[in-house]
MDTraj code that builds the backbone (N, CA, C; nanometers):
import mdtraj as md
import numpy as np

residues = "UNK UNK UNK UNK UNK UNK UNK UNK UNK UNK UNK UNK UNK UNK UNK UNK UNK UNK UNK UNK UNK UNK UNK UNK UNK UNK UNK UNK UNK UNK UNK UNK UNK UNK UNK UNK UNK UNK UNK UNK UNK UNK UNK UNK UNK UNK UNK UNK UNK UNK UNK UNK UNK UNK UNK UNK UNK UNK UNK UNK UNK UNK UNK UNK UNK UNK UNK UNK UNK UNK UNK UNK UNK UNK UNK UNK UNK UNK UNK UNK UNK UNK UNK UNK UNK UNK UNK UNK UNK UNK UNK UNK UNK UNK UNK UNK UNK UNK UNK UNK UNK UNK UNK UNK UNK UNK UNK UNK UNK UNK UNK UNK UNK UNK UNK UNK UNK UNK UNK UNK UNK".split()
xyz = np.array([
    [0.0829, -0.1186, 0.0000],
    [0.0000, 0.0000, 0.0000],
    [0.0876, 0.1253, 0.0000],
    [0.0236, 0.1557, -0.0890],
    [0.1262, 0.3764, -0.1066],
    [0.0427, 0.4518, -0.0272],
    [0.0664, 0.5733, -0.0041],
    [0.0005, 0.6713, 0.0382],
    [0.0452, 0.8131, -0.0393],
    [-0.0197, 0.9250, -0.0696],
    [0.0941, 1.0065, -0.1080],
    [0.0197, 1.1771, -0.0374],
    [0.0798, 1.2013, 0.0898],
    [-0.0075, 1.3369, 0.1381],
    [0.0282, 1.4598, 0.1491],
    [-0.0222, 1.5587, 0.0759],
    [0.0474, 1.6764, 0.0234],
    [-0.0386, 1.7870, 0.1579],
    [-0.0133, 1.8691, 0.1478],
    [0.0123, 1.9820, 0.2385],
    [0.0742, 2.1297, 0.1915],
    [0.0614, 2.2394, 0.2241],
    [0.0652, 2.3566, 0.2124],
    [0.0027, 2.4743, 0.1255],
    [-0.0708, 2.4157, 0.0678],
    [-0.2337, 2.4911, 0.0101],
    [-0.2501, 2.5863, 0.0719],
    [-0.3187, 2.7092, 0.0637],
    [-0.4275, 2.7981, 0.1038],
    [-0.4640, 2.9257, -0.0123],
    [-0.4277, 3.0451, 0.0723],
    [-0.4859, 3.1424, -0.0135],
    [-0.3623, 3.2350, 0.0199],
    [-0.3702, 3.2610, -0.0753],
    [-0.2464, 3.4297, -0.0879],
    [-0.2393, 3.4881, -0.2183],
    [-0.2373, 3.6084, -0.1589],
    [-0.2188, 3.7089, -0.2527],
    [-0.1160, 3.7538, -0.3486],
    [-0.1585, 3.7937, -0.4437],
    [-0.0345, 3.8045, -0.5762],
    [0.0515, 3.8392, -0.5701],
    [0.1530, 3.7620, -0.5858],
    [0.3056, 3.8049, -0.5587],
    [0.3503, 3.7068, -0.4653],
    [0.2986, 3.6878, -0.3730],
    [0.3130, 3.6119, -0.2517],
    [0.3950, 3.4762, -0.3146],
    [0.3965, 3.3863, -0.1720],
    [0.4704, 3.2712, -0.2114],
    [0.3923, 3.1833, -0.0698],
    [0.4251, 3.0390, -0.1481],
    [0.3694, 2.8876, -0.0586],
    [0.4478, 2.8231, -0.1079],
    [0.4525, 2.7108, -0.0007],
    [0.5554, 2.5791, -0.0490],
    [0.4865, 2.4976, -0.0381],
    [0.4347, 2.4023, -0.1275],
    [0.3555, 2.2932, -0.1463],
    [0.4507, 2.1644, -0.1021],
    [0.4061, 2.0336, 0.0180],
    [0.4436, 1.9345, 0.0558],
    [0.4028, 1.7855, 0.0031],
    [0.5099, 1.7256, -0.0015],
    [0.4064, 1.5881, -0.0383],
    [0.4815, 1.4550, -0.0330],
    [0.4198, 1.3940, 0.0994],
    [0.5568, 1.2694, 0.1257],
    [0.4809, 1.1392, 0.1327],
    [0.5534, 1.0437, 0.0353],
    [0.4919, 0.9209, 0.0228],
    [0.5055, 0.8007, 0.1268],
    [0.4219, 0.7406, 0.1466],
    [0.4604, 0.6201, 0.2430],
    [0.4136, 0.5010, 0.1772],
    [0.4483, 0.3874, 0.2597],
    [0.4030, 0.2590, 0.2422],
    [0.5228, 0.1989, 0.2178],
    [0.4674, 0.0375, 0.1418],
    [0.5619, -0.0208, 0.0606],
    [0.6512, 0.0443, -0.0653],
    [0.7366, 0.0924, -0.0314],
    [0.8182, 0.1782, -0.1646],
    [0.9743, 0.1243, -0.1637],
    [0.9927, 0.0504, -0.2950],
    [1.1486, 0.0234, -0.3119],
    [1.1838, 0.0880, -0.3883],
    [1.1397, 0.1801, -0.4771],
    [1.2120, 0.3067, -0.5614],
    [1.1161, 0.3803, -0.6103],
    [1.1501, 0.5276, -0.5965],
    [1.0692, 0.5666, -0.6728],
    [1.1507, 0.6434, -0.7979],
    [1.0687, 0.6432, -0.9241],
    [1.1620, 0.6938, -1.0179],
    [1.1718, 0.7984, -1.0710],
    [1.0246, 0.9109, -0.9958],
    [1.0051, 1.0164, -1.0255],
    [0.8800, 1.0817, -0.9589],
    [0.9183, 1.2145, -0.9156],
    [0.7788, 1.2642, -0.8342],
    [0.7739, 1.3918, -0.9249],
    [0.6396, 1.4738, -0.9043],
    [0.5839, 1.5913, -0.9884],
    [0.4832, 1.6086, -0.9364],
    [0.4233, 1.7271, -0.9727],
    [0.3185, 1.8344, -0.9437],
    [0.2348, 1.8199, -1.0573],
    [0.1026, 1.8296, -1.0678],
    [0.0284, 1.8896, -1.1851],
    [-0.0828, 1.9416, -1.0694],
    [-0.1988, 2.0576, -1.1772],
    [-0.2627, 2.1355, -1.1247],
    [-0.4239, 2.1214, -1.1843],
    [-0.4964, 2.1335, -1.2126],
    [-0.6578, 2.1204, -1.2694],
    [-0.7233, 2.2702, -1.2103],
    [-0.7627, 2.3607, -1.2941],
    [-0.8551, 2.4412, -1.2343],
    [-0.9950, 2.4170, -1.3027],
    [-1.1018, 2.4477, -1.2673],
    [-1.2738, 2.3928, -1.2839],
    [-1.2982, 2.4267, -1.4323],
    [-1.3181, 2.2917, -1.4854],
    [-1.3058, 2.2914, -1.6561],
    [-1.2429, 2.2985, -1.7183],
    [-1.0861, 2.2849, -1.6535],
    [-1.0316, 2.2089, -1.7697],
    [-0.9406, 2.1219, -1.7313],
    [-0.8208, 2.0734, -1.7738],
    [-0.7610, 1.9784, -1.8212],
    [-0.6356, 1.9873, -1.7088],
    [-0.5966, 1.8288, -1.6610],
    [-0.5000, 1.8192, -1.5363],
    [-0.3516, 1.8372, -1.6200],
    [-0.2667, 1.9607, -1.6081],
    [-0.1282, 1.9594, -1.6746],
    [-0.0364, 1.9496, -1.5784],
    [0.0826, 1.9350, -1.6375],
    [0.1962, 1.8863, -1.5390],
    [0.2615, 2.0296, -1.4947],
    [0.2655, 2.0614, -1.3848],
    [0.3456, 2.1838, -1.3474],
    [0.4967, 2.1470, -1.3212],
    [0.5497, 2.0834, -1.2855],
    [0.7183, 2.0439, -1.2701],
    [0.7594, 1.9198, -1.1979],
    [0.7902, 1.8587, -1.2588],
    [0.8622, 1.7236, -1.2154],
    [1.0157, 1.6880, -1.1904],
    [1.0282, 1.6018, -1.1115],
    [1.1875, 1.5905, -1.1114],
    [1.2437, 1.3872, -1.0999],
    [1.2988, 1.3716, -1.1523],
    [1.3564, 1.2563, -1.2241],
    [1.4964, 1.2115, -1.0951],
    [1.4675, 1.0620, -1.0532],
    [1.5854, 1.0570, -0.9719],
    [1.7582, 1.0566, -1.0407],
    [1.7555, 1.0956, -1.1879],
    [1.8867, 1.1152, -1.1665],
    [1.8833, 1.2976, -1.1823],
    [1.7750, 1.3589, -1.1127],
    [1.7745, 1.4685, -1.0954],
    [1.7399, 1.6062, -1.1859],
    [1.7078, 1.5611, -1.2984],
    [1.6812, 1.5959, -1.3931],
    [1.5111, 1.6745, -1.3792],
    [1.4779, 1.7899, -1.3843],
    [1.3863, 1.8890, -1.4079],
    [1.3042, 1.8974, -1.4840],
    [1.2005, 1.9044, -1.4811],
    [1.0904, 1.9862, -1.6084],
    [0.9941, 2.1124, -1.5215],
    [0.9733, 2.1551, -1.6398],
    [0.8775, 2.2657, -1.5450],
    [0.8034, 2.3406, -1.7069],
    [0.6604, 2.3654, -1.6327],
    [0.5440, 2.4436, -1.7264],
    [0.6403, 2.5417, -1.7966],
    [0.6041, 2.6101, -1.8828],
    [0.6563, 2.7512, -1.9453],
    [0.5791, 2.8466, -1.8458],
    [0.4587, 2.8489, -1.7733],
    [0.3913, 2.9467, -1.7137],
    [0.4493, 2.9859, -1.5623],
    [0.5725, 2.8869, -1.5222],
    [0.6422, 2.8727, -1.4269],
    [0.7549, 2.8368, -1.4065],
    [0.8121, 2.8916, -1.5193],
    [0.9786, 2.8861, -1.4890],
    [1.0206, 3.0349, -1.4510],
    [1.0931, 3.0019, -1.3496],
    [1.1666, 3.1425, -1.3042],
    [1.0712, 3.1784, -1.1765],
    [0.9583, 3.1054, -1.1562],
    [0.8700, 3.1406, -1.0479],
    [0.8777, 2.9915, -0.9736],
    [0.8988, 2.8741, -0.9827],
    [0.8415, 2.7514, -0.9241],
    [0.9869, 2.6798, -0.9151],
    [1.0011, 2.6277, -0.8416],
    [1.1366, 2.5576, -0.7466],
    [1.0596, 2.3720, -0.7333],
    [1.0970, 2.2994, -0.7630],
    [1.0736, 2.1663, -0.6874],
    [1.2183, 2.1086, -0.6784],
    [1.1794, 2.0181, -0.5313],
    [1.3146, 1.9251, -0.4532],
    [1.2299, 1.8274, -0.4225],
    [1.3566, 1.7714, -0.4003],
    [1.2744, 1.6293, -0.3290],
    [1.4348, 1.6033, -0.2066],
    [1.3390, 1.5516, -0.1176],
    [1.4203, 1.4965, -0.0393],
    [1.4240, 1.3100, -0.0149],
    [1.5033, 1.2882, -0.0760],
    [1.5015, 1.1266, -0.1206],
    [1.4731, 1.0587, 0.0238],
    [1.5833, 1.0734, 0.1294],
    [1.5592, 1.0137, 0.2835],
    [1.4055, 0.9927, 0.3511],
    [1.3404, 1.1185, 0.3212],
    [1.2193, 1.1399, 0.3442],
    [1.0953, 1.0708, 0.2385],
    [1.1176, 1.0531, 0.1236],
    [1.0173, 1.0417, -0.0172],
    [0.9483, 1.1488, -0.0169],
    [1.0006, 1.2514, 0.0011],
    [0.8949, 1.3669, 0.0137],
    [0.9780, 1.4667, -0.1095],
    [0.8662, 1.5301, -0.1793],
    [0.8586, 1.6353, -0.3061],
    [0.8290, 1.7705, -0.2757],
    [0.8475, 1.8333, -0.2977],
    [0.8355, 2.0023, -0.2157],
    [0.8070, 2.0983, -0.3752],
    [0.7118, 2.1893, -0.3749],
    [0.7242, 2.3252, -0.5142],
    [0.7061, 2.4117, -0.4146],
    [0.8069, 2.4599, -0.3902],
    [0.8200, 2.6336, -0.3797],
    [0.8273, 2.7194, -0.5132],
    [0.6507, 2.7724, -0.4799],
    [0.5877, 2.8724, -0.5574],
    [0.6343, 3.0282, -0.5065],
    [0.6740, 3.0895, -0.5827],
    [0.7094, 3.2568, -0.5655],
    [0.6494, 3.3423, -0.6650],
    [0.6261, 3.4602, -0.6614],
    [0.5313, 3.5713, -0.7368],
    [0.4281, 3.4613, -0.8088],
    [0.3443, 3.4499, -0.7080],
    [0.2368, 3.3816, -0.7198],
    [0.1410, 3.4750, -0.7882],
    [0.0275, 3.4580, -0.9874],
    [-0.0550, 3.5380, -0.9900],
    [-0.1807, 3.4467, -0.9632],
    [-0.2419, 3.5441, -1.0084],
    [-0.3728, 3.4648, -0.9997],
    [-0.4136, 3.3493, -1.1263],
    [-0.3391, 3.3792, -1.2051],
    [-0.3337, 3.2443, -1.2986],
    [-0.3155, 3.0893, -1.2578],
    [-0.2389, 3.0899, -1.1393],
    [-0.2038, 2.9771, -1.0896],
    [-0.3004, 2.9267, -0.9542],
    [-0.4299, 2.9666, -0.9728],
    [-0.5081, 2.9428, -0.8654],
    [-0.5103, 2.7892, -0.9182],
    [-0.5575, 2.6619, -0.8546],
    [-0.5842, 2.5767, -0.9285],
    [-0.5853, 2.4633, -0.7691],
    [-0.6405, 2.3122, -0.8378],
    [-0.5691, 2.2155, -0.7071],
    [-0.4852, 2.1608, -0.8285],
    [-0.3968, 2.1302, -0.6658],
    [-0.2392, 2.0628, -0.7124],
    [-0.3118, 1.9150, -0.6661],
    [-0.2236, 1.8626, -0.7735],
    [-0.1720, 1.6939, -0.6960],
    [-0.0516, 1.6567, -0.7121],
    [-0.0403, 1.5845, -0.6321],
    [0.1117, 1.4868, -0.6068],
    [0.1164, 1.3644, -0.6567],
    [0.1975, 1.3920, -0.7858],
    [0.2053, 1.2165, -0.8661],
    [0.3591, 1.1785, -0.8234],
    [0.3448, 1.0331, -0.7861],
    [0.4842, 0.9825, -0.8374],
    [0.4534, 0.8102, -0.8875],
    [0.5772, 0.7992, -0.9627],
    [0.5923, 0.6848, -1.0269],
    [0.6934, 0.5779, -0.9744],
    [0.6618, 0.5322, -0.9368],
    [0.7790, 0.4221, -0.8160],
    [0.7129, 0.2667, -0.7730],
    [0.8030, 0.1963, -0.7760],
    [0.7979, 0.0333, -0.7588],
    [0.7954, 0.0291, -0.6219],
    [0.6793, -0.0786, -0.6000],
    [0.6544, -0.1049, -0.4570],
    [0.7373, -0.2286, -0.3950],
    [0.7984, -0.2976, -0.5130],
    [0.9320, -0.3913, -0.4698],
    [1.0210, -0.3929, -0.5745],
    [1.0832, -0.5146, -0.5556],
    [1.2021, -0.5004, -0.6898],
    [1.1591, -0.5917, -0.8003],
    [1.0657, -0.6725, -0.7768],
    [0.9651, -0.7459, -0.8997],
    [0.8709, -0.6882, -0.9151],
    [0.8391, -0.5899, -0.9242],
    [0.7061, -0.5121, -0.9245],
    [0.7341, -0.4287, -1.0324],
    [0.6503, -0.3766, -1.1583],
    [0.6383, -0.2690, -1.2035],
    [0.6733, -0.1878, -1.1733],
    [0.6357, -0.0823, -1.2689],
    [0.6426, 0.1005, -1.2215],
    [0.5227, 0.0904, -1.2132],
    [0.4693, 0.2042, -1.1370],
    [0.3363, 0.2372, -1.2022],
    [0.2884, 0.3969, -1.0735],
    [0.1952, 0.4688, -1.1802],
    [0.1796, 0.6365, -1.1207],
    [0.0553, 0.6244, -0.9635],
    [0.0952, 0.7122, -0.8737],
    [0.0149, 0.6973, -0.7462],
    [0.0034, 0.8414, -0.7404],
    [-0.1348, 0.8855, -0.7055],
    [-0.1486, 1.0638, -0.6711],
    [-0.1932, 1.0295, -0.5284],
    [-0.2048, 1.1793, -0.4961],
    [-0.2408, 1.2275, -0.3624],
    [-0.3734, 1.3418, -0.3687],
    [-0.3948, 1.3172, -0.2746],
    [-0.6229, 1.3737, -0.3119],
    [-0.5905, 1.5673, -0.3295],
    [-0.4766, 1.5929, -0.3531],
    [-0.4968, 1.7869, -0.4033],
    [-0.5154, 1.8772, -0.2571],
    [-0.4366, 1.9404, -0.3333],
    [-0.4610, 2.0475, -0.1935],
    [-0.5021, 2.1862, -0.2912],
    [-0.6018, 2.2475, -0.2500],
    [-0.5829, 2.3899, -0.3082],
    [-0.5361, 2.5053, -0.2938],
    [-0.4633, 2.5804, -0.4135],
    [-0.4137, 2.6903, -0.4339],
    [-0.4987, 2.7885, -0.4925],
    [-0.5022, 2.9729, -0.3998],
    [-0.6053, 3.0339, -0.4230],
    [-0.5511, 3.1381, -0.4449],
    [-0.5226, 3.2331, -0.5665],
    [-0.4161, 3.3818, -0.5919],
    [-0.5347, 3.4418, -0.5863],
    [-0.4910, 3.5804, -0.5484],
    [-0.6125, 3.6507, -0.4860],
    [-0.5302, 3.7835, -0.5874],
    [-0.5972, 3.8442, -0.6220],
    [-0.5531, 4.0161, -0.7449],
    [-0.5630, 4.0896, -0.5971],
])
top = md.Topology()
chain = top.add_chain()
for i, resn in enumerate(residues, 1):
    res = top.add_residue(resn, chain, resSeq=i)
    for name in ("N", "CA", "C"):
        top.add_atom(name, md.element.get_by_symbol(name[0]), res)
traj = md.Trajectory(xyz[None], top)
C-alpha cells in the first residue's frame, strides 16, 4: 500500500509565495520520479514540474523562473516552492509519483487527493 499526502495549500495574494508538501509512504522500493500537476474547474489536469531521480527537471513555461521543486530522497517527500504567485495559478495541485513497490514489481503512477491553491488580485 502507497500513500501520497500533500500539504501547504491555502490562499495568498499576488506576488506572494507557498511551499507545497508531499511525502509518500508505504511499501516503496524506488521511486523513479515525483511531480506536481494542477486542474482548475473545466479544464484539463497539466503537469506543473517534475523531477527525475537522476535529478533531472521539467517545469510548465507558465512557471519557470517562479516555481522551485526538490525532493528529499531520505524522506520520499517532493516540495514546489511557488514565488510571485498570480492569480493564474489558482488551481488544485496533486502529487504524482511513479515508483515500484518492490524489486519485482512494475512502475506504475500513485497521486495524492490535491490540496488547493487560491491567488487573490
Amino acid at each position: 500500500q502507497v500513500q501520497l499526502v500533500e500539504s501547504g495549500g491555502g490562499l495568498v495574494q499576488a506576488g506572494g509565495s507557498l511551499r507545497l508538501s508531499c511525502s509518500a509512504s508505504g511499501s516503496i522500493f524506488r521511486i523513479n520520479a515525483m511531480g506536481w500537476y494542477r486542474q482548475a474547474p473545466g479544464k484539463q489536469r497539466d503537469l506543473v514540474a517534475a523531477i527525475t531521480n537522476g535529478g533531472s527537471t521539467n517545469y510548465a513555461d507558465s512557471v519557470k523562473g517562479r516555481f522551485t521543486i526538490s525532493r528529499d530522497n531520505a524522506k520520499n517527500t517532493v516540495y514546489l516552492q511557488m514565488n510571485s504567485l498570480k492569480p493564474e495559478d489558482t488551481a488544485v495541485y496533486y502529487c504524482n509519483a511513479n515508483l515500484k513497490t518492490s524489486r519485482y514489481s512494475g512502475s506504475r503512477d500513485y497521486w495524492g487527493q490535491g490540496t488547493q491553491v487560491t491567488v487573490s488580485s
